[in-house]
N, C-alpha and C positions, 0 to 999 in steps of 0.2 A: 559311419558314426551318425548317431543321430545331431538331427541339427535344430533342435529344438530348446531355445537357450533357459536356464534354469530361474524362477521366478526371481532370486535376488539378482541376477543380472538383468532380467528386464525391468527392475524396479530402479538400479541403479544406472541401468541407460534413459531412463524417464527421465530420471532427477538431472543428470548431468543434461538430458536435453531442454530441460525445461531453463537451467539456470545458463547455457550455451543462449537459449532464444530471449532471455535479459537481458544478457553482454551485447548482443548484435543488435537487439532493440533500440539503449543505450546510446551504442554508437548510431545507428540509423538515423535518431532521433534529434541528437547533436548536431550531426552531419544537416540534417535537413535545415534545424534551427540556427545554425550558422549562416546557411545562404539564405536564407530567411531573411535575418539580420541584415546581412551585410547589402543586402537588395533595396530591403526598408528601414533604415537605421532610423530607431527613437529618436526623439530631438527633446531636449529640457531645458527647459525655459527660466530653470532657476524659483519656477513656484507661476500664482498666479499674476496676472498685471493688474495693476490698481480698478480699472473700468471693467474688469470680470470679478469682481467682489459682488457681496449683496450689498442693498442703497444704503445699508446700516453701515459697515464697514466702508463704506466708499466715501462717505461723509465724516468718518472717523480717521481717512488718511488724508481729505482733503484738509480738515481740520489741521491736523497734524503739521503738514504741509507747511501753512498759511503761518502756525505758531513757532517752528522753525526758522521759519525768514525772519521774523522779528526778533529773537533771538540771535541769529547769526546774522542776516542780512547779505546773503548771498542768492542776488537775481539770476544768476544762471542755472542754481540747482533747485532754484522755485520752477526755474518754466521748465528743465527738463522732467521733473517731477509732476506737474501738472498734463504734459504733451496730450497724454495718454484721454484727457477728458476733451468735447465737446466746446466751444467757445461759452452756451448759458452757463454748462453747468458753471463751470471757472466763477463767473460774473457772479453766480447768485451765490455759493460759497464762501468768497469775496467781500459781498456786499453784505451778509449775513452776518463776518465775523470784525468787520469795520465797526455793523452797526450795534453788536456785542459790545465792546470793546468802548464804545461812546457811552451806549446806559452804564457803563462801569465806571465811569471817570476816568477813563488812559485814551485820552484822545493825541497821544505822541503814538503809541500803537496803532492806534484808528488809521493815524496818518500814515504810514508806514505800509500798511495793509493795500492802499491807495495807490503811494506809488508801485506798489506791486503789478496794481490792476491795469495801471499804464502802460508799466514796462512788458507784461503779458500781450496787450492788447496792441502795442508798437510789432514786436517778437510775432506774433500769430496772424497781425493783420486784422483783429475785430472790425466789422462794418456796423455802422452806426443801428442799423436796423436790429440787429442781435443784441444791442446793447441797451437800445427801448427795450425793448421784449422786454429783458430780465428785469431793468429799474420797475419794468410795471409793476409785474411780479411782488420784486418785494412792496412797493410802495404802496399795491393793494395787502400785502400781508402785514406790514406794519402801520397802517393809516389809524388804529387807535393807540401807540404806543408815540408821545410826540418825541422823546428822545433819539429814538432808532429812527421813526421818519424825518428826522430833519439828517440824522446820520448819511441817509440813503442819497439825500437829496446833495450836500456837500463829495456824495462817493459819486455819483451822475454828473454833476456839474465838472469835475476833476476829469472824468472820464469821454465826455462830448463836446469837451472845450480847452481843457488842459491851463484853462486861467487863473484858479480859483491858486490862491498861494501856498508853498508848501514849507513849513514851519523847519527847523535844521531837525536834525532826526538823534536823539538823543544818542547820549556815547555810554550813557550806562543803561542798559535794558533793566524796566520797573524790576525788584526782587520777589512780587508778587507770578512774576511772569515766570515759571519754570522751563528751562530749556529740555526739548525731545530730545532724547537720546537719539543718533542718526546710527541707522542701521546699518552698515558695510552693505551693500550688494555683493549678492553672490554671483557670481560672471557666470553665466552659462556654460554648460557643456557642452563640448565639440562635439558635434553630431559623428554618432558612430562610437563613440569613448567608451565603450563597455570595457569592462578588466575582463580580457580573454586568458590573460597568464591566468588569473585567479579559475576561473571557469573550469579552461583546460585543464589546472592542476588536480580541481574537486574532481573529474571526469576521470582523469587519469587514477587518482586515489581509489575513485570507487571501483573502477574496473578491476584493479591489482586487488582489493579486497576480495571480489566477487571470484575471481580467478584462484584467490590461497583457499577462500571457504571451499569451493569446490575439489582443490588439491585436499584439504584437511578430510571432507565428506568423503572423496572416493577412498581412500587410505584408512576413514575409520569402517569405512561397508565393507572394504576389502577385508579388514582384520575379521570385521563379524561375520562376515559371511562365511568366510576358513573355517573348516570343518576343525575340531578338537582332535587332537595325538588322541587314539582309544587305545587304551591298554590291553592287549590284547594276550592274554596267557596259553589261550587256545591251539590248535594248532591252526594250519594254513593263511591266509591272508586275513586282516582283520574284516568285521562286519561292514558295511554301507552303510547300517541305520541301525540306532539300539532305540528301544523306545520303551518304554514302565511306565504304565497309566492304571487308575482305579476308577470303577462303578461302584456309583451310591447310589439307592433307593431315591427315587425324585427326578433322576437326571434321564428325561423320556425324551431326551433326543440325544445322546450321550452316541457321537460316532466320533472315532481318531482314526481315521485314516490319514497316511501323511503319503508322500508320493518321496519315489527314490532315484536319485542319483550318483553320478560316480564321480568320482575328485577332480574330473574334470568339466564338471557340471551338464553332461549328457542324461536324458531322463532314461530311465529305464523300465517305470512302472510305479506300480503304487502296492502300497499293504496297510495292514490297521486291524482296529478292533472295532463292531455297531454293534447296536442291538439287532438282531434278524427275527425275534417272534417273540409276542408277548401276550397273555391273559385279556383274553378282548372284552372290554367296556369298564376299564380298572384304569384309576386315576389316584396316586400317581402308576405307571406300568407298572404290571407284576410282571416282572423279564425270566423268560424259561429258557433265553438262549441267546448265544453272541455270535455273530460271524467273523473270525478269523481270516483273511482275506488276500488273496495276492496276486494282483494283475503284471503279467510277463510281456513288454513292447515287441521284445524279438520274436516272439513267436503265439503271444497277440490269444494269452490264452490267461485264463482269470480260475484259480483253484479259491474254495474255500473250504473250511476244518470249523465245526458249528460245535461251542461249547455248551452244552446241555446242562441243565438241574438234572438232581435222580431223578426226580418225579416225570420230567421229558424224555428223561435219554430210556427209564423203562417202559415208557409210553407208547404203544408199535406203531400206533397211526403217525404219532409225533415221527416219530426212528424213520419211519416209510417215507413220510413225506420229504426228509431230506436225504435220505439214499435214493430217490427218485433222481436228484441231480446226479451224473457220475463225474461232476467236478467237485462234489461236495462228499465231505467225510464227518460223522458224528462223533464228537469227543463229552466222554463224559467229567464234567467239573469237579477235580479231587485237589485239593490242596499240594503241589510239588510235583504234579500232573506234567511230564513234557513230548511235546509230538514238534515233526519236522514235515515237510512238505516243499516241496520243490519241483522248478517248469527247466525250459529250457535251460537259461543263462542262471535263475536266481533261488537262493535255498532261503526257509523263513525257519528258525528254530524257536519254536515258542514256549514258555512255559507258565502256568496258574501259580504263581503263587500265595494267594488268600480266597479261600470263599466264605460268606456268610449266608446262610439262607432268612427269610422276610418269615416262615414259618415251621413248624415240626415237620409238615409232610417235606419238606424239601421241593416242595413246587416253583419257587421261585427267588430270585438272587437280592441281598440286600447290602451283597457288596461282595466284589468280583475285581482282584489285583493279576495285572497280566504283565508278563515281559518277554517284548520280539526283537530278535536281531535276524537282521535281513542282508543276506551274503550274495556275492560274486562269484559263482562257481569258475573255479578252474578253466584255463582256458575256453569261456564262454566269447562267443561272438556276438558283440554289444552290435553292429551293423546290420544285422538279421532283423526282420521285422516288415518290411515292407512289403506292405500288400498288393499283390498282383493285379493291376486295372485292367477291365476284358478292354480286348479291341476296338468291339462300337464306342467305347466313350474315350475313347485316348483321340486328341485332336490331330 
């Protein structure tokens, strides 16, 4: 038997292979990206830290910070809140919103701010040298403002000497002072926390899809590729191939050749209808003739039966030049017209049933309806066919 598999099973082992080399991708890929992960586990941080902000936003949480404590007055979530800055920045921040707070008239706030800068600077260990620095700082940025510079001057003396005295610190915070909403922290994630149920589950889902599509796909190619029950009235086995095609004027490449096999999808050869000769330098073709066609595997031999206009088939040079082939037989085109033709293993019984001629003389076809059924002879041996390799080339 031949072993030459039939074009819908190699289209349908494509597909199946193609969607096989998804699913294993898929997993590959998973697989790799798993120990990927688990090698170099992400770490999240819960967002960024305050000193990785831009200077715009960093001045907008030190701000924040600073307006918090006054409000609530809790030193220990000021300086964990601040850790994250530099000793100036703190001071000049500090001293900035001290000396705000003074041009405004709330110098119970100012104060307040003050002891902040103390308790920071107990808590962190300021050295006096960092804490010139920034008094310069502001004292050269506010030295035309005399409110804010004397601000500055009361926040440095509190801060270099710890003498200057510190007023009781009011119990009801000004109503002009609006209290920050304080944001819950979000706790960090445990390094390595990724949701693998969730992962594995999408994974698992998609395979089982990918797995029914391809159950669904071969079962609908299966159905389509299954040859149709042929009703077959005739007598002996029914046909391998029924085929009814028509030629229109226009169609100058018009070839149906189909290729044939047996129910168990072993090839056996080919047959069809083309054009074989036509009116040279005529556009669209004037066609004076069809070749009727039938290549036989087992025994590797190719018959054709050539359907003629009158104007060809009485033509002797035309008539000659295809009884020149002795695989070739001249049929002349008559409406109900039927010829048979047969090789080894396979019989083609064909028959015309419409011609139109393109003119009076009948020279050439303006439409030409054909119908072939292409048989299994009787106890034919479909394993025949193999062609003998001489000696020098067999390895």
């Amino acid at each position: 038997m031949s072993t030459r598999p039939s074009f819908q099973s190699a289209q349908r082992f494509l597909i199946i292979g193609i969607l096989a080399g998804i699913i294993f991708g898929i997993i590959l890929g998973f697989i790799i990206s798993y120990v990927y992960i688990v090698q170099n586990p992400p770490v999240y941080q819960g967002g960024a830290f305050p000193d990785e902000l831009t200077e715009a936003y960093q001045n907008h949480y030190k701000a924040m910070v600073v307006d918090s404590y006054i409000v609530n007055q809790e030193p220990e979530v000021a300086v964990e809140r601040m850790k994250r800055f530099d000793p100036q920045a703190q001071i000049l921040i500090l001293g900035e919103r001290s000396a705000a707070y003074v041009a405004a008239g709330r110098g119970v706030e100012a104060q307040l701010i003050n002891n902040l800068a103390v308790t920071l600077k107990n808590s962190q260990g300021w050295d006096d040298e960092t804490i010139k620095a920034a008094i310069a700082e502001l004292t050269e940025r506010y030295q035309t403002d005399p409110a804010r510079s004397q601000a500055i001057s009361t926040f440095s003396a509190q801060l270099l000497n710890g003498q200057v005295p510190v007023p009781a610190p009011s119990t009801e915070p000004d109503s002009g002072a609006a209290a920050t909403p304080q944001v819950p922290a979000v706790p960090p994630a445990a390094p390595g926390s990724i949701p693998w149920l969730g992962v594995l589950l999408c994974c698992l889902a998609l395979l089982v899809a990918l797995v029914l599509g391809l159950l669904i796909f071969n079962r609908m190619s299966s159905k389509k590729s299954a040859k149709p029950q042929i009703v077959w009235e005739g007598e002996g086995r029914p046909p391998l191939k029924q085929w009814r095609g028509t030629y229109t004027l226009g169609q100058d490449n018009y070839d149906e050749f189909f290729t044939i096999e047996t129910e168990d999808g072993d090839f056996m050869g080919e047959s069809g209808i083309g054009i074989m000769d036509s009116k040279p330098g005529t556009s669209p073709k004037e066609v004076w003739s069809f070749d009727v066609g039938l290549f036989d595997k087992t025994d590797i031999t190719t018959l054709s039966r050539v359907v003629m206009s009158d104007h060809a088939f009485n033509d002797e040079t035309l008539r000659a030049k295809v009884e020149a082939n002795p695989q070739a037989e001249a049929i002349l085109a008559e409406p109900g017209k039927k010829f048979s033709f047969d090789t080894t293993a396979l019989r083609v019984d064909a028959e015309i049933e419409e011609v139109e001629y393109g003119d009076d003389e009948k020279t050439f076809f303006s439409k030409l309806t054909a119908n072939l059924k292409v048989f299994l002879k009787e106890g034919a041996d479909i394993r025949r066919g193999e062609m003998d390799i001489p000696d020098e080339f067999k390895s």
